[in-house]
C-alpha positions in Angstrom: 144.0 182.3 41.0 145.0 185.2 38.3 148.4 185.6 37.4 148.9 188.5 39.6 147.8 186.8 42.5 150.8 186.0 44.7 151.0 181.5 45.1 150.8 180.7 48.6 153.8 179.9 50.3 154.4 176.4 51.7 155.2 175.6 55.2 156.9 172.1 55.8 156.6 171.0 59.6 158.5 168.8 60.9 157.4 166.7 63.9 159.6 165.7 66.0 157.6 165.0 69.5 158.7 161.4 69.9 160.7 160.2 72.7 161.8 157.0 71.5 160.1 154.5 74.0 160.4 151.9 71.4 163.8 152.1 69.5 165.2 152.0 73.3 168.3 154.2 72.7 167.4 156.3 75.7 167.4 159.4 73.8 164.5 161.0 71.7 164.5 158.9 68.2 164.6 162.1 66.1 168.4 162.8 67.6 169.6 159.1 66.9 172.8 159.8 64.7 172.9 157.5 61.5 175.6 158.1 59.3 177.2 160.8 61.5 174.3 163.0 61.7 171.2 163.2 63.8 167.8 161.6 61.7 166.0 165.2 62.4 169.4 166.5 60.5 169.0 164.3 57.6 164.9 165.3 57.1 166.0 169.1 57.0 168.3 168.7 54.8 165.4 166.3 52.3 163.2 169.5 53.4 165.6 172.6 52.9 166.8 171.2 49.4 162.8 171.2 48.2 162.5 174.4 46.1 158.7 173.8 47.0 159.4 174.3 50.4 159.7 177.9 51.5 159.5 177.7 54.9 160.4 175.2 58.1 159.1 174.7 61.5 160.0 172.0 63.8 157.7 171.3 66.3 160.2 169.6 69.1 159.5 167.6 72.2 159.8 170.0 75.1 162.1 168.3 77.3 164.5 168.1 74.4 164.0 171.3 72.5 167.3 172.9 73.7 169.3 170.3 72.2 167.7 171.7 68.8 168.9 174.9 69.1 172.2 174.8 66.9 170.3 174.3 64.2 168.4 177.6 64.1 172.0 179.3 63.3 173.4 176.5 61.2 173.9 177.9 57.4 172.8 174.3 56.3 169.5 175.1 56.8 168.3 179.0 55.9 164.5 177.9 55.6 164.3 176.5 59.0 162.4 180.0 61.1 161.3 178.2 64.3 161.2 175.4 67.0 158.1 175.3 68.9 157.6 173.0 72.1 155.0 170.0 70.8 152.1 168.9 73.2 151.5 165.4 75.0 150.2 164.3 71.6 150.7 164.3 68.0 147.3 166.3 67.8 148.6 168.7 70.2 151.9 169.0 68.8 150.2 169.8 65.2 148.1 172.2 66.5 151.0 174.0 68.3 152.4 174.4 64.6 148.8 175.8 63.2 148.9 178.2 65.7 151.8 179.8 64.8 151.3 179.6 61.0 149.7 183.4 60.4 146.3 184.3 59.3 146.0 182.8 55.1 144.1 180.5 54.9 145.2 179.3 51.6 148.9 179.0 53.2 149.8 175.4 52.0 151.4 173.4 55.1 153.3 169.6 54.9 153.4 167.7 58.2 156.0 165.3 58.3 157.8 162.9 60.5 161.0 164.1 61.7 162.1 160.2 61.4 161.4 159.6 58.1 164.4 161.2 56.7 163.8 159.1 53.4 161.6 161.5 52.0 162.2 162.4 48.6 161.9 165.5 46.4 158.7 163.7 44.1 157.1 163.2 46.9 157.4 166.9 48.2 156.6 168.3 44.9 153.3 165.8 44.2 151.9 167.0 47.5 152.2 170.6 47.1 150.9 170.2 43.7 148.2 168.4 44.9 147.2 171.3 47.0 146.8 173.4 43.7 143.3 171.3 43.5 142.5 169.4 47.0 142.3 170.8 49.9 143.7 167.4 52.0 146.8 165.0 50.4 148.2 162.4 51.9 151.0 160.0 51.0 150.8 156.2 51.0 152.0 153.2 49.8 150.2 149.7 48.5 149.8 147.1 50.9 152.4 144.2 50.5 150.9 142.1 53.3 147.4 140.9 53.9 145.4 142.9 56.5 143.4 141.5 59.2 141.0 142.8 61.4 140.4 140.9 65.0 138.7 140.7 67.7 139.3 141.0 71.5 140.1 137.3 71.1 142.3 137.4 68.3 140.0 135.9 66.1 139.9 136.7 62.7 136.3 138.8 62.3 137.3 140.4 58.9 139.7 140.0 55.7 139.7 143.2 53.6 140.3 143.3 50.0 144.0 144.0 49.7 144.0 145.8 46.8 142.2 149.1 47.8 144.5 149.1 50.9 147.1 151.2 51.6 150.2 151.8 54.7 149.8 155.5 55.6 153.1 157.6 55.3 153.8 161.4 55.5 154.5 164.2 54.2 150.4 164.9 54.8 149.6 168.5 53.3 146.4 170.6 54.1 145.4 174.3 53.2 145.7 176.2 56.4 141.8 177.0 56.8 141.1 173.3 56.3 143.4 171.7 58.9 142.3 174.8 61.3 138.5 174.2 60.4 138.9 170.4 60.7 140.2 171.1 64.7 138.2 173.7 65.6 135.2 170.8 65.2 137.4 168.5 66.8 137.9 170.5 70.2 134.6 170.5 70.3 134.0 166.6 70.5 135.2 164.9 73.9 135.7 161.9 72.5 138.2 163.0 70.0 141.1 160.9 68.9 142.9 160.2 65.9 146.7 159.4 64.9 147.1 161.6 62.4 145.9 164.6 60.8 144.1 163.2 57.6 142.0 161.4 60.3 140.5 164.5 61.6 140.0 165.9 58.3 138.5 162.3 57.5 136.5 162.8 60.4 135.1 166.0 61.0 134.7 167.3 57.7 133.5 164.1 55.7 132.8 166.0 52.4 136.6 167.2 51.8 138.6 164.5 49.3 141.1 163.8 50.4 143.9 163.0 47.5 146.7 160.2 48.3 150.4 160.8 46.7 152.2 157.6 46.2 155.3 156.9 48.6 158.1 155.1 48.4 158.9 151.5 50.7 162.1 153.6 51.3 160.3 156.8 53.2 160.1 154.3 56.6 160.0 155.1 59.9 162.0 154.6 62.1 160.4 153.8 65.4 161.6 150.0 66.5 165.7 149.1 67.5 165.6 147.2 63.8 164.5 150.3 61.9 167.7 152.2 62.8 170.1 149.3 61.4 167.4 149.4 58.2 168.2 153.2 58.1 171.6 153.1 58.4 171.9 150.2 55.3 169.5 152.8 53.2 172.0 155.5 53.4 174.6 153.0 53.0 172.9 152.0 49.6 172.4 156.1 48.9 176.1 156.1 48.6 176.5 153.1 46.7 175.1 154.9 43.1 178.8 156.5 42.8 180.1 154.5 40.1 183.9 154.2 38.6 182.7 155.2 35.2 181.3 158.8 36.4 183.4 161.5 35.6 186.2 162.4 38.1 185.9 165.5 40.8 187.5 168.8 40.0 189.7 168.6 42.9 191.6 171.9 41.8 193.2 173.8 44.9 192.8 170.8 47.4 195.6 169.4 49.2 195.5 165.9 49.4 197.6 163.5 51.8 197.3 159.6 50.9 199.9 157.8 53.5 200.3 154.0 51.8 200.4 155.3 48.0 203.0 153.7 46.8 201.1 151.0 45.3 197.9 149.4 44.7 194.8 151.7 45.5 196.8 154.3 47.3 199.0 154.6 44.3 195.8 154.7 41.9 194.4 157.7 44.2 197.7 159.5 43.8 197.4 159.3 40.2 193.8 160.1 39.6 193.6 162.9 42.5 196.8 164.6 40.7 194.5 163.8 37.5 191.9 165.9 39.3 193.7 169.0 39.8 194.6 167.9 43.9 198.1 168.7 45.2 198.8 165.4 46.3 201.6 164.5 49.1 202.2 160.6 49.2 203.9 159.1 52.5 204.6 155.4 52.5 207.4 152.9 54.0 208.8 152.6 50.3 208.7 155.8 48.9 209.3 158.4 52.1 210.9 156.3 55.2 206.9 156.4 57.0 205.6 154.2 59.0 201.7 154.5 59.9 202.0 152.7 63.0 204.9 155.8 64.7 202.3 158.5 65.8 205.6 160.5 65.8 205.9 159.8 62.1 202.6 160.1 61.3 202.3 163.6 63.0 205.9 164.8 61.3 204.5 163.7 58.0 201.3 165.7 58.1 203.3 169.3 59.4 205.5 168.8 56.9 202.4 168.7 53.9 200.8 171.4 55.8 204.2 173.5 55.7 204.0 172.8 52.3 200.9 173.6 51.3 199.3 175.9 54.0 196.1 173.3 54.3 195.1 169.9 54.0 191.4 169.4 53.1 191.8 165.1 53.4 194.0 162.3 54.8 193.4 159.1 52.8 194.5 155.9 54.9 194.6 153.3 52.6 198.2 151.2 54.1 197.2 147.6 54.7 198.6 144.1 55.8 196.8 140.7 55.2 199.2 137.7 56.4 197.5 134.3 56.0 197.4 131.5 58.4 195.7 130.1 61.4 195.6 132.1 64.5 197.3 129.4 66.3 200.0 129.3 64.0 200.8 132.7 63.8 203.6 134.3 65.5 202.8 136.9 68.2 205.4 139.7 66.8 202.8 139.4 62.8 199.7 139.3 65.3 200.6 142.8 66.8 201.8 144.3 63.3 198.7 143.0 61.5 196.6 145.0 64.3 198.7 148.0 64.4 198.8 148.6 60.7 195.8 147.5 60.2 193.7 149.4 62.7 196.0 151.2 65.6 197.4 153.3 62.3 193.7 153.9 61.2 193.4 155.6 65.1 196.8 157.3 64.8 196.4 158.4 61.3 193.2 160.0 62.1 193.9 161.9 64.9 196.6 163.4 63.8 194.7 164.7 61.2 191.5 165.8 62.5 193.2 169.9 63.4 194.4 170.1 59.9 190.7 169.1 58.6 189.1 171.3 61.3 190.1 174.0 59.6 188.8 173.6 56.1 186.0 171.2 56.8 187.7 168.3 55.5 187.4 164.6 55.7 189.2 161.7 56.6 188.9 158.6 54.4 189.8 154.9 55.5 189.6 151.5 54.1 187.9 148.4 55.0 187.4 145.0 53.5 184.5 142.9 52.3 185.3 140.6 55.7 184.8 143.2 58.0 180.9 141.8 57.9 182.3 138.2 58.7 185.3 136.6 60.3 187.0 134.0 58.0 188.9 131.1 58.5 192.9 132.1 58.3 192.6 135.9 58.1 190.3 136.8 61.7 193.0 139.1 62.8 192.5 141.2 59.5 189.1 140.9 59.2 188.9 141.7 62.6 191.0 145.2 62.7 188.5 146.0 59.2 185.4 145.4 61.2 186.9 147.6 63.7 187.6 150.4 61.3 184.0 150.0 60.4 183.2 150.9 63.7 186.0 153.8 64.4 184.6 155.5 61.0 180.9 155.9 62.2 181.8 156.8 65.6 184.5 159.8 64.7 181.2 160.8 62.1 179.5 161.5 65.4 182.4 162.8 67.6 183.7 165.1 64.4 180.0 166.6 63.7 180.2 169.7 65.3 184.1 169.9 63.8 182.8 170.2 60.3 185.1 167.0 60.0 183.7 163.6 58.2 185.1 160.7 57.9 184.2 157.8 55.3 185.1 154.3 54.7 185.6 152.5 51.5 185.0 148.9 51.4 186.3 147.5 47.9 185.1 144.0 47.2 188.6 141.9 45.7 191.4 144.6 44.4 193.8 143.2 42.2 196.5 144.6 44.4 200.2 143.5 45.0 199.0 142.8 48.4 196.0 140.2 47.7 198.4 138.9 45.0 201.0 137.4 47.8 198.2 136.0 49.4 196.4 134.4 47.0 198.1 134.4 44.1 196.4 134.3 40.2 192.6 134.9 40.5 190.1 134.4 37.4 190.1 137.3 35.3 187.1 139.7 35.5 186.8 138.3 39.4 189.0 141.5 40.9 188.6 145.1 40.7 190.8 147.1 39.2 192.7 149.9 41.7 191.2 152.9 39.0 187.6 151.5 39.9 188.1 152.2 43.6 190.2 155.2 43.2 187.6 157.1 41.7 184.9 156.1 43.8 187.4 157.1 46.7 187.8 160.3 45.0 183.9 161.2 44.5 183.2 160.4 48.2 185.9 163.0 49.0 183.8 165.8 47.0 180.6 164.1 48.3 178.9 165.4 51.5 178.6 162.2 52.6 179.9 161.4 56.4 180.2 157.9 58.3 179.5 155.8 55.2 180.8 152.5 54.9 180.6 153.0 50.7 180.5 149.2 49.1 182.8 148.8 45.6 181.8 146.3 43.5 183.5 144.5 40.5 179.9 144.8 39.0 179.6 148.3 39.1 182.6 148.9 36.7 182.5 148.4 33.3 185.4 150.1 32.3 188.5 152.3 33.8 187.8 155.5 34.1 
């Protein structure tokens, strides 16, 4: 190639033919929502990021191709030119993309599994390098388990060497005239099969190398029920890299309402988002006569900010109660006022909100607790309104989508609050988090893009205030 030959461009197709037998949702497993957005959604945005990629085609299952369709128009996604109808087969299905793909044959084309949204930008930019000198790369990891080989009945007949073994991933990248070549000779054979499309190249043109780019353990996918819990920790642990220490948002020109922020982490946020350049307006019990659990209150409080301010681009619920005791010993009247402030006022508080955030794109943000994963003994009723507000976060995520509007969660492990102070009085020092630590991590999650995360807050992930 001289320098005033044009590179080839680089196609990245997405396949997304499955139907999700196995996962068992009912639904095609490329439109399972994790973390408030369809898997296919995620893979795009992995794919539209990629300055290698200069072009997307999705090659959907027919039956489900209309539900596709938004995303041709959706600004998120400028590379993304067509959705094709995929065949009965993954063969089929890649060669319904070929077709399409115009007449050079040195066009440089990624396949790659719509659910495998873990994909990362190394990977992306090893393979298309790779196609500078190969005309066939695929991407694969080392073998962790010892492979077998058996017979019809189940007896061991072989134990490879583990070492030169490897688990087959995608992306898998060709040069157009290869892949076409290595089909054309397919066609012609009637007993052709293969899983993938480095297997016909493997196949039917047995003198082409083909190169392997090393993947990650992260780039799974996800085709059994277990695989979409996996997922949906992954993304969880994607969020988890905000740290305290990083430097805060410029929040200048948002409008900010935090109701509990009269002390403890809602007081901390105040500060820090005020810090940040935010117009903050703080509603609390103490500090403004409000009471999370009155939707009447709740609704008066946001007009009034939005009055104020002429938008509101979050609503930060961070208000809480924790009363200790066993349930049997608890009075009725606490019972209902744990639950109602500590997840009936997450509800109210949230739908209030969701117009005002409609119209800028904004995002809710909510609290939970480290016991939301486990009831304990003399707090279940908190425990169990945090696990609920686990659950309320990722599905508004999904409801909110098309809104624009996310919603997050932040689950700080021990505060050093005024609140976990009445309950348990002195702790160790260095055991609790300090309200800054979470603050800021609340505040880069509110200039994240990040939707139905549950983001963790550990005392180990803070060295220092910010």
């Amino acid at each position: 190639m001289t320098d005033s030959t044009p590179a080839p461009r680089t196609v990245a197709v997405i396949l997304a033919g499955g139907i999700g037998v196995r996962v068992g949702l009912g639904i095609p497993k490329q439109l399972i929502k994790i973390a408030g957005k369809a898997i296919v959604e995620h893979t795009l945005e992995v794919m539209s990021s990629s300055e290698v990629i200069d072009e997307i085609v999705i090659v959907m299952n027919a039956g489900a191709i209309s539900q596709l369709e938004s995303l041709k128009h959706d600004e998120r996604f400028p590379k993304l030119t067509r959705i094709l109808p995929g065949g009965e087969t993954r063969n089929d299905s890649t060669q319904a993309a070929l077709a399409a793909l115009g007449d050079d044959p040195a066009t440089k084309v990624l396949f790659h599994d719509a659910v495998r949204p873990f994909v990362n930008d190394r990977i992306l930019e090893e393979c298309v390098e790779a196609l500078d000198h190969y005309e066939a790369v695929d991407t694969a990891i080392p073998s962790a388990d010892t492979i077998i080989q058996v017979d019809a009945a189940s007896h061991i007949t072989g134990i490879p060497n583990r070492s030169t073994l490897r688990r087959g991933q995608t992306p898998q990248g060709f040069r157009l005239g290869t892949i076409r070549a290595a089909y054309a000779l397919a066609n012609e054979d009637k007993t052709f099969h293969a899983t993938d499309d480095c297997g016909v190249v493997f196949t039917y043109l047995p003198d082409t190398p083909i190169f392997v780019v090393e993947g990650t353990p992260e780039n799974m996918k996800v085709t059994e029920p277990i695989d979409v819990h996996i997922a949906e920790k992954l993304f969880q642990l994607q969020s988890a890299s905000l740290t305290a220490d990083a430097e805060l948002p410029d929040l200048s020109g948002k409008v900010i309402v935090v109701f509990g922020g009269s002390y403890g982490i809602g007081e901390s946020i105040v500060d820090l988002a005020r810090s940040a350049g935010a117009e903050v307006h703080e509603f609390s019990r103490t500090t403004t006569a409000t009471d999370v659990r009155s939707r009447t209150a709740v609704k008066k409080a946001l007009k009034h900010a939005h009055e104020q301010s002429g938008r509101i681009d979050a609503v930060i619920m961070s208000a809480g109660v924790l009363r200790m005791g066993p349930l049997t010993a608890t009075k009725v009247k606490h019972i209902e006022s744990s639950v109602e402030t500590n997840f009936l006022a997450p509800v109210i508080v949230s739908r209030a909100a969701h117009k005002y955030l409609k119209q800028t794109g904004g995002q809710v943000l909510l609290f939970t607790s480290s016991s939301h994963t486990r009831g304990r003994a003399n707090y279940g009723i908190y425990s169990a309104s945090k696990a609920a507000v686990v659950n309320l976060t990722q599905a508004l995520a999904e409801e909110w989508a098309e809104d624009s509007v996310r919603i997050n969660c932040i689950n700080p492990q021990r505060t050093r609050t005024p609140m976990r102070a009445n309950a348990f009085g002195e702790e160790p020092e260095g055991s609790l988090l300090d309200p800054l630590h979470v603050a800021s991590v609340s505040l880069q999650v509110l200039d994240s893009g990040l939707t139905g995360q549950i983001v963790a807050v550990r005392v180990e992930e803070s060295s220092k205030a910010p």
